[in-house]
C-alpha positions as CSV (number, residue, x, y, z in Angstrom):
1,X,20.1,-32.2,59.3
2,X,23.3,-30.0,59.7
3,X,25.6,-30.3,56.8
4,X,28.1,-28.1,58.7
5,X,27.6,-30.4,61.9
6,X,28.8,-33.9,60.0
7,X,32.2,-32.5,58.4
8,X,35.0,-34.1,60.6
9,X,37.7,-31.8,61.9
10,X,41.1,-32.2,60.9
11,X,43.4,-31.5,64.0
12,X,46.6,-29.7,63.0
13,X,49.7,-30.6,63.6
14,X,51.3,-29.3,67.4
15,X,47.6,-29.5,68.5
16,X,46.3,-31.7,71.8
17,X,42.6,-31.8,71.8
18,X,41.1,-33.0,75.3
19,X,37.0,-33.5,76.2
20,X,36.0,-34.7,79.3
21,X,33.1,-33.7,81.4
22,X,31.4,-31.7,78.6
23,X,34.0,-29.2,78.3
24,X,36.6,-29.8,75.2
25,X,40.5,-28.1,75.8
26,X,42.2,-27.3,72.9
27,X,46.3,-26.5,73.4
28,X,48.4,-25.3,70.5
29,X,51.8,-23.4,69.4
30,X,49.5,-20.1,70.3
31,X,47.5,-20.4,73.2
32,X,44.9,-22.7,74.5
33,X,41.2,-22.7,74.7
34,X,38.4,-23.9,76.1
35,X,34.4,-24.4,75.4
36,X,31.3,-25.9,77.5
37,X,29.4,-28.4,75.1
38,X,26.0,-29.0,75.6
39,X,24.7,-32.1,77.4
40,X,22.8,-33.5,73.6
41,X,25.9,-33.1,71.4
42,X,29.2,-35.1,72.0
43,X,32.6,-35.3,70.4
44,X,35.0,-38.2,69.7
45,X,38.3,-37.8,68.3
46,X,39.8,-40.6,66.4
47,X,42.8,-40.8,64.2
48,X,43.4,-36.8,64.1
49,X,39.7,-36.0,63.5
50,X,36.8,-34.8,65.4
51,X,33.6,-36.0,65.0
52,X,30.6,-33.8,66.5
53,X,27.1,-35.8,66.8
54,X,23.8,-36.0,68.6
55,X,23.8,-38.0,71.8
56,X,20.8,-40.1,72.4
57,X,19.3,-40.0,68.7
58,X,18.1,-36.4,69.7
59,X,16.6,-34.7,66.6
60,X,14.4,-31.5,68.3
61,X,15.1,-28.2,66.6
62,X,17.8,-26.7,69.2
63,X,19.9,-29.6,69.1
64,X,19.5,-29.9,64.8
65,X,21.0,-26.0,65.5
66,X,23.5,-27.1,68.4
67,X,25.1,-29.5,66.0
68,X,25.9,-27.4,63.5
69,X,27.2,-24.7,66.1
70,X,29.7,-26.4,68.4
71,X,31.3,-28.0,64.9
72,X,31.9,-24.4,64.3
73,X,33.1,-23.5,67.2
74,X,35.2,-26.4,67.9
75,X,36.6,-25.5,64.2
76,X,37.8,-21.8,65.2
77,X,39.5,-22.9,68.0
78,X,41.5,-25.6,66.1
79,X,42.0,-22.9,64.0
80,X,42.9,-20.4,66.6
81,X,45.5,-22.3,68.8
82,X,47.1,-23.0,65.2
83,X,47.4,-20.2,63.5
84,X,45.5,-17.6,65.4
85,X,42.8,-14.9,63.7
86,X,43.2,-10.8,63.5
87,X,41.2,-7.8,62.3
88,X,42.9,-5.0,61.3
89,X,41.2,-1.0,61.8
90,X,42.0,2.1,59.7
91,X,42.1,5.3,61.9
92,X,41.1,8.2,58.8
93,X,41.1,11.8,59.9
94,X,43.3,15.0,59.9
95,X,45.2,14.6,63.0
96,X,43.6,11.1,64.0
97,X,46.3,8.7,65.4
98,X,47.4,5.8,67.9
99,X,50.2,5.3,70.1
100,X,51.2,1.8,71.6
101,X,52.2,2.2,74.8
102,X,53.3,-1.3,76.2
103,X,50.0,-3.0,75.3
104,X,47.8,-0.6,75.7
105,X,46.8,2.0,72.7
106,X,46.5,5.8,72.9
107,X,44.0,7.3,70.9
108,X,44.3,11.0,69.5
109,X,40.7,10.9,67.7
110,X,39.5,15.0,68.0
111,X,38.6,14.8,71.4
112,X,40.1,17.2,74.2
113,X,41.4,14.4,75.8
114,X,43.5,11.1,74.2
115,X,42.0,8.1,75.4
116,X,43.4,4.8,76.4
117,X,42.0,1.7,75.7
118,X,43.6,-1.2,77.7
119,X,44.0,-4.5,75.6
120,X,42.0,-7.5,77.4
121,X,43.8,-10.8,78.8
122,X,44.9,-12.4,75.3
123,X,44.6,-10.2,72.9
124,X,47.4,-8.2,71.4
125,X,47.2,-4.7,70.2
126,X,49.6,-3.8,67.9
127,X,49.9,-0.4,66.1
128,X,51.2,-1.2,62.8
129,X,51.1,2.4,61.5
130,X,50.1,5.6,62.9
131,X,46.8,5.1,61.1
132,X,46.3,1.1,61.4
133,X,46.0,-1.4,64.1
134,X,46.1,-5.0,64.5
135,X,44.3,-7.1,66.8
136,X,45.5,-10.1,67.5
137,X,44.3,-13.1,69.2
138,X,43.2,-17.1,70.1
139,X,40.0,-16.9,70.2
140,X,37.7,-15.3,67.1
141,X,35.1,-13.8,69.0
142,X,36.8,-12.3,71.1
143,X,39.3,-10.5,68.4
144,X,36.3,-9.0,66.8
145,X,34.2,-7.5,69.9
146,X,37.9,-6.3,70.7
147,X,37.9,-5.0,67.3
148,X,34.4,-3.2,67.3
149,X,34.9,-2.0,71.0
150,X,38.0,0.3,69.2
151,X,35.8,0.7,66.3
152,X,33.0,2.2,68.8
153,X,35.2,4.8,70.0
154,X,34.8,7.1,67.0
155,X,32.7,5.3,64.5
156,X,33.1,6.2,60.8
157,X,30.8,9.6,59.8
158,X,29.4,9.2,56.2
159,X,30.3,12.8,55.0
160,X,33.9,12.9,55.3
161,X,34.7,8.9,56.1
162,X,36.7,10.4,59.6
163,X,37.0,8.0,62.1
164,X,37.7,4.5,62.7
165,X,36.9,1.5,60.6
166,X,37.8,-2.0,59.7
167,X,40.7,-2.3,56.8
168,X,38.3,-4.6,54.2
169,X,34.6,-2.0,55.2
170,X,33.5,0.5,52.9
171,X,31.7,3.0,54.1
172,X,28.8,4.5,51.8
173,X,28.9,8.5,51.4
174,X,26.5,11.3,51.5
175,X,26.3,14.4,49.4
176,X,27.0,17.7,51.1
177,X,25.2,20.7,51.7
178,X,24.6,22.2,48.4
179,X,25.6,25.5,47.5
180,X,22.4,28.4,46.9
């Protein structure tokens, strides 16, 4: 039994929810979004809510797990259309940096060479400070592979802590060489 899967959704205010066909549309002040549903779970909306359930008294294993995720999923993209989700990266290095340039970002990370990195159909990139960026975006999965696709790009070393990381990570250290 799914506890997560039988909580109601509340829709927000300035949000249009729309299922037909077993794909629900979400539309908000932000963006819009859309998800496949699989053929065993179905959604009803009534009175502001959403209720996610089992079609056809199905109770195998995958759709006990299906239940539980497309109430999830449903719930980030209420939440997303609403209020929208972000990540924010630390850039830490002598002489690490990023430029916006329109909505791309240009990286200066101790290669030879800066490197671009395009931002993807609706996400933003913003660079806050020379040392932090913000992603921005509708949908929360795609804001964090965004987010660990820029991470990727120089991924923090343990001696020093240079290179890029997530504002909230902490990144464990290791001693030095030790002097003879």
């Amino acid at each position: 039994m799914s506890r997560i899967g039988n909580k109601p959704l509340q829709i927000p205010g300035g949000v249009t929810v729309e299922v037909s066909n077993n794909v629900i549309s979400v539309k908000g002040p932000l963006g819009s979004d859309s998800q496949a549903i699989h053929a065993s779970i179905g959604v009803t909306q009534k009175d502001g809510t959403l209720l996610v359930e089992k079609l056809g008294g199905a109770d195998d294993k995958a759709t006990r797990a299906s239940h539980g995720l497309y109430r999830s999923l449903i719930g980030n993209m209420l939440t997303g259309v609403s209020k929208g989700f972000e990540r924010e990266l630390e850039i830490v290095g002598v002489g690490y940096r990023a430029q916006q340039q329109s909505k791309d970002i240009s990286f200066q990370l101790g290669y030879s060479h800066a490197i671009v990195f395009p931002a993807p159909d609706g996400i933003t990139l913003e660079v806050v400070e020379p040392t932090r960026i913000r992603v921005k975006g509708v949908n929360k999965q795609q804001v964090g592979q965004v987010a660990a696709n820029i991470r990727e790009l120089r991924p923090p070393e343990p001696y020093k802590g240079k290179g890029i990381k997530y504002k909230d990570e902490y990144i464990r250290r290791k001693a030095g060489k030790t002097g003879a």
